[in-house]
GUNUGU-17915 format. One line per 8 residues: number of its first residue (from 1); their letters; for each residue x, y, z of C-alpha. Coordinates in Angstrom, 1 decimal. Layout:
N
NUM = a = X/Y/Z | ... .
END
This chain:
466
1 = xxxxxxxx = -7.8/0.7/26.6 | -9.3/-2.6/25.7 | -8.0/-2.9/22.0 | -5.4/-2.4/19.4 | -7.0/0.7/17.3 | -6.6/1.5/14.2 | -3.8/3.6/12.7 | -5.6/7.1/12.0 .
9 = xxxxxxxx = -4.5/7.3/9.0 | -6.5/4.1/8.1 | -8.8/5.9/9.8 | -9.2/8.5/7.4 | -8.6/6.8/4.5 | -11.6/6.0/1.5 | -10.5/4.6/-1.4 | -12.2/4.0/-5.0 .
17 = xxxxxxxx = -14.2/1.1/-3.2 | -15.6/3.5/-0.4 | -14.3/1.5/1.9 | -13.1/4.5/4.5 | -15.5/5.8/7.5 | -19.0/6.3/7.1 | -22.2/6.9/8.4 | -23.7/3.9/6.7 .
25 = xxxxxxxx = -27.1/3.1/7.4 | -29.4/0.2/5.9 | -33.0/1.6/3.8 | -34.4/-2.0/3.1 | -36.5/-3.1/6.3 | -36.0/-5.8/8.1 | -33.2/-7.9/9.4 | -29.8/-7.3/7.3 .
33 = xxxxxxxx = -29.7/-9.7/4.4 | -26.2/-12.6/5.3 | -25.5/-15.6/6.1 | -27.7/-17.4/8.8 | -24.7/-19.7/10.0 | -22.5/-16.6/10.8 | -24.3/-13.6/11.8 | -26.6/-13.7/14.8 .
41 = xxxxxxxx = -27.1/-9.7/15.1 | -30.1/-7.6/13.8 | -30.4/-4.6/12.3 | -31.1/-2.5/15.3 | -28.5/-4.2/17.6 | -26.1/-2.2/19.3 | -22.7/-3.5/18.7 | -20.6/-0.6/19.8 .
49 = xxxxxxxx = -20.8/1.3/22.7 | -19.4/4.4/25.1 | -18.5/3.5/28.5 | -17.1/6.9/29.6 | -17.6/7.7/33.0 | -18.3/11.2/32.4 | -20.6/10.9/29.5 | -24.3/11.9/29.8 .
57 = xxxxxxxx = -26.8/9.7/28.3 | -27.0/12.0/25.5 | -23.4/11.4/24.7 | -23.4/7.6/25.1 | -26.5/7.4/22.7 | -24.7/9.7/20.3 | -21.3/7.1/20.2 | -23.5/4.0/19.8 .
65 = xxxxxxxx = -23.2/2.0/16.9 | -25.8/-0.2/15.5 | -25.7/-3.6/13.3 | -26.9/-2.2/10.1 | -24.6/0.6/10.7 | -21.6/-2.2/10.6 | -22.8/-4.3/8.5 | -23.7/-2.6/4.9 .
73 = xxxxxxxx = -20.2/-1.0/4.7 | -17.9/-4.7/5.6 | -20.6/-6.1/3.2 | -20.0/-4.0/0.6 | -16.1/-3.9/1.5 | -15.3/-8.1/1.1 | -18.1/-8.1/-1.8 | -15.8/-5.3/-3.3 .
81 = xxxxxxxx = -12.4/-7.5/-2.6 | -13.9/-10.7/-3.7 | -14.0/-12.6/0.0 | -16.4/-15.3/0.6 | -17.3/-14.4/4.7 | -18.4/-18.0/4.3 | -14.9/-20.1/3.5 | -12.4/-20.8/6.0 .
89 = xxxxxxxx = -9.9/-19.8/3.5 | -10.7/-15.9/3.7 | -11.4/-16.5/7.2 | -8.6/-14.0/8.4 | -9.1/-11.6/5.8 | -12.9/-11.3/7.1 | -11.7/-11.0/10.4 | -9.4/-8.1/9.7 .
97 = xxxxxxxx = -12.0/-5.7/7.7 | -14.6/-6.7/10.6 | -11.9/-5.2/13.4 | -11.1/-2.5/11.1 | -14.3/-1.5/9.7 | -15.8/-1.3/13.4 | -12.6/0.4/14.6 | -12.8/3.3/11.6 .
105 = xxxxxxxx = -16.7/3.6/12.5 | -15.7/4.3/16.3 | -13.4/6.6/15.3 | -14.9/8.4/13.3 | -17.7/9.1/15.7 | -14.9/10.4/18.3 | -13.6/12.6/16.0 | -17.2/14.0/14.2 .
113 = xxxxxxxx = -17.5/14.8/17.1 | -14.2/16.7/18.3 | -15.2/18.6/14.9 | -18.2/20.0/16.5 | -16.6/21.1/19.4 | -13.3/22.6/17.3 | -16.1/24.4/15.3 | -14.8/22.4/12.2 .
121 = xxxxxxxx = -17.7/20.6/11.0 | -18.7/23.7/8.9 | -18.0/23.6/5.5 | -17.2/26.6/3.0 | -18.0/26.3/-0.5 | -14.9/25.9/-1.5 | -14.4/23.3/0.4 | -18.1/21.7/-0.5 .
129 = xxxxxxxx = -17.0/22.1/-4.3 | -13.9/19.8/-3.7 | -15.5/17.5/-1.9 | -18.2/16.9/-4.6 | -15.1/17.4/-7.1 | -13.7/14.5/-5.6 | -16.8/12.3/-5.4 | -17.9/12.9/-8.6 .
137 = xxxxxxxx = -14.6/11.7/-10.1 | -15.4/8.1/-8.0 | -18.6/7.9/-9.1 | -17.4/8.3/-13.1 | -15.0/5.5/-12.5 | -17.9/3.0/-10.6 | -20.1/4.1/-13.8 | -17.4/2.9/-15.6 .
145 = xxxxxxxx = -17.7/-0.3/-13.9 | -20.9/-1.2/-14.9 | -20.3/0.5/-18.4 | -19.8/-3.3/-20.0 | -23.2/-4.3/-18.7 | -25.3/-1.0/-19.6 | -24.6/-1.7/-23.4 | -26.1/-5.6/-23.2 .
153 = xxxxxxxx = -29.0/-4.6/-21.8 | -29.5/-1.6/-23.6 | -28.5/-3.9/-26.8 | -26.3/-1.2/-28.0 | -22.5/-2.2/-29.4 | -19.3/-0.4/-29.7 | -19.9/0.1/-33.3 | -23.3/2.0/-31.8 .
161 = xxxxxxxx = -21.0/4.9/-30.3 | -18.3/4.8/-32.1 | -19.5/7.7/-34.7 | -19.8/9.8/-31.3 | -23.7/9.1/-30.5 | -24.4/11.4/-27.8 | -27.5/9.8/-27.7 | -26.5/6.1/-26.9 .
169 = xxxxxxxx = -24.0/7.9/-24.6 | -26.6/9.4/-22.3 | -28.8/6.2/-22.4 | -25.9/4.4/-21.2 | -24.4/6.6/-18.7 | -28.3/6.6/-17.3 | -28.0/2.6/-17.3 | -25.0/2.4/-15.3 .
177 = xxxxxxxx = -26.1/4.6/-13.0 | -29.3/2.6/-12.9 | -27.0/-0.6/-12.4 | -25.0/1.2/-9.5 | -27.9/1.9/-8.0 | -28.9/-1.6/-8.0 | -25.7/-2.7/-7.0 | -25.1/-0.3/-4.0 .
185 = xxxxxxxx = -28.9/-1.0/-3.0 | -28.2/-4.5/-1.8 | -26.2/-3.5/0.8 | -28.8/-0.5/2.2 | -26.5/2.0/0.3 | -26.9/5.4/-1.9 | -25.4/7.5/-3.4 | -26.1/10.0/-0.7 .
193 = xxxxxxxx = -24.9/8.3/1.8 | -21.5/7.5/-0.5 | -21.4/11.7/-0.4 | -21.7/11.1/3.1 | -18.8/9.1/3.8 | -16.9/11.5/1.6 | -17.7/14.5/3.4 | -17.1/13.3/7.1 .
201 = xxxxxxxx = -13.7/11.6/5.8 | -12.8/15.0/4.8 | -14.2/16.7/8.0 | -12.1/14.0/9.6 | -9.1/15.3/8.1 | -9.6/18.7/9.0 | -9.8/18.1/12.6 | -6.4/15.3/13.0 .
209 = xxxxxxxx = -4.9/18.3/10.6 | -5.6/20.3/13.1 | -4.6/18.4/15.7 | -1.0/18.4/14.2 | -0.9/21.8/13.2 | 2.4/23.2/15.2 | 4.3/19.5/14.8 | 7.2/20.7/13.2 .
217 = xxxxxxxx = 10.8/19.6/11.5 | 14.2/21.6/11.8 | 16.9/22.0/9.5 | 19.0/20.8/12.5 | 17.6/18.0/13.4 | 17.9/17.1/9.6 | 21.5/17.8/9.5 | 21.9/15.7/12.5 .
225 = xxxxxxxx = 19.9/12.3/11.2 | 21.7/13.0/7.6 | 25.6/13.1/9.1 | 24.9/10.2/11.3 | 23.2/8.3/8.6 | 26.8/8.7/6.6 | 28.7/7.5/9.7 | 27.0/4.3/9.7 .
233 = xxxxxxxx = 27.3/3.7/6.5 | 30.8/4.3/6.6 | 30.9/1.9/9.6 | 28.9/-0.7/8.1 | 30.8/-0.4/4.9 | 34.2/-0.8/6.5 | 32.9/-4.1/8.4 | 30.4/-5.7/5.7 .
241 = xxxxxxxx = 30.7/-4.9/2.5 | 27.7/-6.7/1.4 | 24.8/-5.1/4.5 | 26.5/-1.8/2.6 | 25.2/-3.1/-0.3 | 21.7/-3.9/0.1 | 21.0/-0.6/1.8 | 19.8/1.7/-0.1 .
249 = xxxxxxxx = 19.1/4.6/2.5 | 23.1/4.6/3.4 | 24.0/4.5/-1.0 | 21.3/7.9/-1.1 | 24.0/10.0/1.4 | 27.9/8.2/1.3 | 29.5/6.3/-1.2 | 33.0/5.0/-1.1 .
257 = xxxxxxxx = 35.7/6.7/-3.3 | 36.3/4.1/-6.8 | 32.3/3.7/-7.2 | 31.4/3.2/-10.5 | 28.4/4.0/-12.7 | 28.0/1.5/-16.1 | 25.4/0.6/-18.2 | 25.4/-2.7/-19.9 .
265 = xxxxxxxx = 23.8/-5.7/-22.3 | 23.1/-8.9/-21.2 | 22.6/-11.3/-23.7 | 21.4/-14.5/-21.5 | 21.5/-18.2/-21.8 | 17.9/-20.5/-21.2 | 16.6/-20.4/-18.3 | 17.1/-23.8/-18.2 .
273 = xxxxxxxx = 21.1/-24.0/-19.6 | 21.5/-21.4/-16.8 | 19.9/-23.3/-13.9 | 21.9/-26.7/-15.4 | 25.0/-24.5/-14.7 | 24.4/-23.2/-11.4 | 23.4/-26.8/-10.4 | 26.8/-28.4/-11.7 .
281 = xxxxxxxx = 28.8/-25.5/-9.9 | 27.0/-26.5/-6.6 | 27.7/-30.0/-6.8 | 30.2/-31.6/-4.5 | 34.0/-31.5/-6.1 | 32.8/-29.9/-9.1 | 35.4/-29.2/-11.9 | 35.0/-25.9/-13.0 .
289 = xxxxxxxx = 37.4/-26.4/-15.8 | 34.9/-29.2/-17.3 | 31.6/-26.7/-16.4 | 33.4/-23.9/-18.1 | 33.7/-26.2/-21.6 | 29.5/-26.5/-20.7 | 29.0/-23.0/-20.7 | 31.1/-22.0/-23.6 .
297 = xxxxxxxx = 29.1/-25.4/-26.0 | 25.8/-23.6/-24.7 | 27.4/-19.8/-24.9 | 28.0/-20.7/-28.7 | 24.4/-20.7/-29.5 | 23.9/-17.3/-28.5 | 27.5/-16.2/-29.2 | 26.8/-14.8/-33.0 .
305 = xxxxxxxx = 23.9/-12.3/-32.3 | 26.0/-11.2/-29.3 | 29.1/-10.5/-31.4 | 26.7/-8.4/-33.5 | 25.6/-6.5/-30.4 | 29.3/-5.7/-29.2 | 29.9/-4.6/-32.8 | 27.2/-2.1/-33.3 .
313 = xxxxxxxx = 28.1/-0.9/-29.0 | 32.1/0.1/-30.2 | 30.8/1.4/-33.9 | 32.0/5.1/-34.1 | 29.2/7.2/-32.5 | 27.0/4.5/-31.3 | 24.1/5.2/-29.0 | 25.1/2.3/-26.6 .
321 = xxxxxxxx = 21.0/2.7/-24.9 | 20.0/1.8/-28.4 | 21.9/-1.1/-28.3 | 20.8/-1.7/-25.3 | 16.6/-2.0/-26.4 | 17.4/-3.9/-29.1 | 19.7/-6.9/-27.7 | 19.2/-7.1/-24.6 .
329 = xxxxxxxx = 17.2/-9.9/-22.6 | 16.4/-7.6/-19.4 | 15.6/-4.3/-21.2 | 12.7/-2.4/-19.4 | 11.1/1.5/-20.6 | 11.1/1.7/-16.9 | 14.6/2.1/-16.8 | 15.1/2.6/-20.0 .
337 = xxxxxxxx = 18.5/5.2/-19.8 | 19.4/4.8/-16.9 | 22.7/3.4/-15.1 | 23.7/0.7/-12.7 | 26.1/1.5/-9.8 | 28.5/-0.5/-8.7 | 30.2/-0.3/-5.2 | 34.2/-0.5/-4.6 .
345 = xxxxxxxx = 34.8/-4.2/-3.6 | 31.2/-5.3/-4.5 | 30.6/-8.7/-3.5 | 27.3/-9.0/-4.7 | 28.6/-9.4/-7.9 | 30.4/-12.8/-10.0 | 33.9/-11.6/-9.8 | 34.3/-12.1/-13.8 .
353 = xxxxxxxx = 32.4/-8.8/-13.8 | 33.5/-7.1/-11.4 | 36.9/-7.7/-12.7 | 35.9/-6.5/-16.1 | 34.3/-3.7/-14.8 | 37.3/-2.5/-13.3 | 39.9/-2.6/-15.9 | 38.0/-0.3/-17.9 .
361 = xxxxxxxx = 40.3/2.7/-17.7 | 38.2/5.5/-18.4 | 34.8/6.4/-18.6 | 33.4/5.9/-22.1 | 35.3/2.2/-22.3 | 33.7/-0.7/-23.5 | 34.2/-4.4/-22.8 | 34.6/-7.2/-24.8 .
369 = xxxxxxxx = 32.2/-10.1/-24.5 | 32.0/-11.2/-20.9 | 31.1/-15.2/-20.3 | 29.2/-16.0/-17.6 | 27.2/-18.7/-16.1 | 23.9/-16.8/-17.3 | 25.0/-15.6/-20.9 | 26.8/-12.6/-22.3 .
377 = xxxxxxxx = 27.6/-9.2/-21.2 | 28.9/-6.5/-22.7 | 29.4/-3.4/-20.3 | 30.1/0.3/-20.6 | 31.9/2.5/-17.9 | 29.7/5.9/-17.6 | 30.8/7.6/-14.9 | 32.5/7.8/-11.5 .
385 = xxxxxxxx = 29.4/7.3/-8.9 | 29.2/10.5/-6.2 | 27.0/11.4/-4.2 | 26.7/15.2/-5.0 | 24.9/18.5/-2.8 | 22.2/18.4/-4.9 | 21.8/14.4/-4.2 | 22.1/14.9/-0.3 .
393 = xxxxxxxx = 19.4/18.1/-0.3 | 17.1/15.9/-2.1 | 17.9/13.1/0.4 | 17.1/15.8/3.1 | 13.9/17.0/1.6 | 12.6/13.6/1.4 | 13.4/12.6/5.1 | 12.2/16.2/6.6 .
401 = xxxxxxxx = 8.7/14.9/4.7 | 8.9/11.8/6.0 | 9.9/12.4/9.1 | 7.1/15.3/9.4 | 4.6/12.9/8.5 | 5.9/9.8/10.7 | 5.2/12.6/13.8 | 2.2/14.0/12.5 .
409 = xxxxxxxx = 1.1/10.5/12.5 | 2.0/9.5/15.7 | 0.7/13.3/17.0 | -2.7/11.9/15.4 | -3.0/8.5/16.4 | -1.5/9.1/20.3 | -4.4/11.6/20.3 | -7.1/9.4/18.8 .
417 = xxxxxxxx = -6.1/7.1/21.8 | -7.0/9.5/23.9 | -9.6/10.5/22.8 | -11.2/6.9/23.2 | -10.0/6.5/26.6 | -12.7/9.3/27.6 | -15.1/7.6/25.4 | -14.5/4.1/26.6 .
425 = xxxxxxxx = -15.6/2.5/23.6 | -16.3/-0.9/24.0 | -17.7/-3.5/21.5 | -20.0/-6.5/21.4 | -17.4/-9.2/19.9 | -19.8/-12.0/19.5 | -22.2/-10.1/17.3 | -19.3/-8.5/15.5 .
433 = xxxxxxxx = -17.4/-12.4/15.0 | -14.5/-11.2/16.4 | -12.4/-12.5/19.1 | -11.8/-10.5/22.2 | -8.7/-9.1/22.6 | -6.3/-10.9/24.7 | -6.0/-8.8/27.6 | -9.7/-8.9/28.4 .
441 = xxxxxxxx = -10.2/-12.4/27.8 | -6.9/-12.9/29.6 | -8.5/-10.4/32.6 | -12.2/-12.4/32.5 | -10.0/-15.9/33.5 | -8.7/-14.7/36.9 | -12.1/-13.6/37.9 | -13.7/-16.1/40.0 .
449 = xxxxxxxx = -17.1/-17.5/38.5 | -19.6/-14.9/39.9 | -17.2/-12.4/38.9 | -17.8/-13.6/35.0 | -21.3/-14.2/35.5 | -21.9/-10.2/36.5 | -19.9/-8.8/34.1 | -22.2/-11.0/31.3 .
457 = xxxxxxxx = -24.7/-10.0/32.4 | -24.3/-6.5/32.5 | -22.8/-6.1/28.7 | -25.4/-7.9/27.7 | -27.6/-5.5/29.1 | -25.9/-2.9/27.9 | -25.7/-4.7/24.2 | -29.5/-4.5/23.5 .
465 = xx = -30.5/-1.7/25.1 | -30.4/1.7/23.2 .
END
């Protein structure tokens, strides 16, 4: 094969944007509306082609792919993301939704086709009422889009349909619909062809489903990747504390004994005071003992609301997560609740608190104020950190997914690639702005001259003939 493909699940995939496969084809007449300076190509060209030995003519016309075909879906994909096919700053990004655009329209081809022959490219109704499901919950959220714009040039307000207005609803949904239309029109789109590239995606799907039907995962082979995921993070963790530390896949399944779980406030210094620290404790024969006075002159500022958070942490039946929103500096909802874990003989961490973390005696302890180089903590010992049966089976029902959809991947796209090694697809990279792949330009150079001028002349033959 001539070229790196796509993976299939790119293949497969359409997004808000309708940006997967289609079947795309231009309604305006005449050439397809771009830039002069870049495209050369008309409508009609054919810029994709079989090559398959054992095609018939009827096959080879079926996997050709013409201009317009390309064109109105990458147009409507960079205008979508905001590139400028013109700048040499978006240059790349161009070039990237070109190759993969072209490569998800030869693909899909291939496998439309494998659909036919699998007798999978007939639809129930069930499976005609999820598809339009699904498309009409995209189409809502493009109305949506154009929502802003409907009620200017209807000259209606929010005031207008604020009371509930059905009325001014319906004129307005009709209006963005209208403006949709419009907008979709420019590049030789519907919304039938939209429905289009809905259904085949999810004909597509069918078929690589089928294609991976009997890939399976066992317990055992499970078991197996689990125990010697624990080994090597007991390995790693004996030899380098700190590569322990920073992966997270070996922390999911083993955990050394004296682990800790705390929760804590951090009441922090200026961005500024903090960065003045760090710089002074980097400096060449730096004395700490003069830095330290720095920090506590500038820790002083900040050193009354933090007494008044370590009061309110140690009242009698505080709610230390309270305490926690209201002081401190690097509160989040996100994680609003939940604790920090700390790792025997951590050296990720300033050993000021790891020192203070450990001589906390029990769980339920709470520090005093903690000076540091960035501000104040204040830290509460909640637990011992373990990694429990229930932890590990959820740590083995997330790999067996993974690991089922890694190979039902690989099952998909291995396939794909043969697929297109009977179809031979070749492309017409000029027309297309790409460049050639490597290997083939790398294979034109050792041909002597008469060598290159055949083979020119035969895919250009092949490139404008139908």
């Amino acid at each position: 094969m001539k070229k790196i493909l796509a993976m299939a699940s790119a293949a497969l995939a359409i997004t808000m944007a309708f940006t997967g496969c289609s079947e795309s084809i231009l309604t305006s007449s005449g050439d397809t509306t771009s830039v002069e300076n870049i495209w050369t190509a008309q409508d009609d060209d054919i810029i994709a082609w079989a090559t398959g030995a054992d095609l018939s003519e009827e096959d080879k016309e079926y996997y050709n792919i013409k201009f317009k075909d390309f064109y109105s879906e990458y147009a409507f994909t960079i205008t979508n993301y905001g590139l400028d096919e013109t700048s040499s700053d978006y240059e790349a990004y161009a070039k990237y939704y070109r190759q993969n655009i072209i490569d998800m329209l030869s693909n899909e081809k291939i496998i439309l086709r494998k659909a036919k022959e699998y007798g999978l490219d007939t639809l129930t109704e069930e499976e005609m009422n999820e598809i339009d499901t699904s498309y009409q919950e995209i189409l809502g959220k493009w109305y949506e889009n154009f929502k802003s714009d409907a009620e200017e040039a209807l000259g209606i307000t929010s005031d207008d349909t604020s009371g509930g207005d059905s009325a001014n609803d319906e004129k307005i949904l009709e209006k963005e619909k209208e403006l949709f239309g419009a907008y979709i029109g420019q590049f030789g789109l519907t919304e039938e062809i939209l429905l289009t590239w809905q259904t085949n995606t999810f004909i597509e799907k069918k078929v690589l489903e089928y294609v991976y039907k009997d890939i399976t995962v066992t317990d055992e082979e499970i078991d197996e990747y689990i125990n010697n995921l624990i080994n090597e993070a007991k390995s790693t963790y004996e030899s380098d504390v700190s590569s322990f530390e920073t992966n997270n896949a070996y922390q999911s399944v083993w955990l050394p004994e004296g682990s800790r779980e705390i929760k804590y406030i951090y009441l922090g210094l200026s961005s500024a005071d903090a960065a003045e620290l760090t710089a002074a404790r980097e400096e060449s024969g730096a004395d700490d003992a003069e830095i330290d006075k720095q920090r506590d002159e500038k820790l002083a500022e900040i050193k009354e609301k933090a007494e008044a958070a370590l009061e309110k942490a140690t009242a009698e039946g505080a709610d230390f997560d309270a305490v926690i929103k209201e002081y401190s500096n690097d509160y989040s909802e996100a994680y609003a609740g939940q604790s920090t874990l700390i790792i025997k003989g951590s050296q990720a961490l300033h050993s000021s608190l790891y020192d203070a973390i450990y001589s906390l005696e029990k769980v339920g302890d709470i520090s005093g104020l903690i000076a540091t180089d960035k501000g104040y903590y204040i830290i509460k010992y909640t637990g011992d950190a373990q990694i429990s049966e229930e932890d590990l089976n959820k740590v083995k029902e997330t790999e067996k997914s993974s690991m089922l959809s890694e190979r039902q991947n690989e099952t998909a796209n291995n396939t794909i690639v043969e697929w297109r090694k009977q179809v031979g697809y070749d492309y017409d990279y000029d027309k297309l702005n790409l460049d050639k792949p490597e290997e083939e330009t790398s294979a034109a150079a050792d041909s002597t001259a008469s060598d290159e001028s055949s083979v020119a002349e035969s895919t250009d033959s092949t490139t404008t003939s139908e």
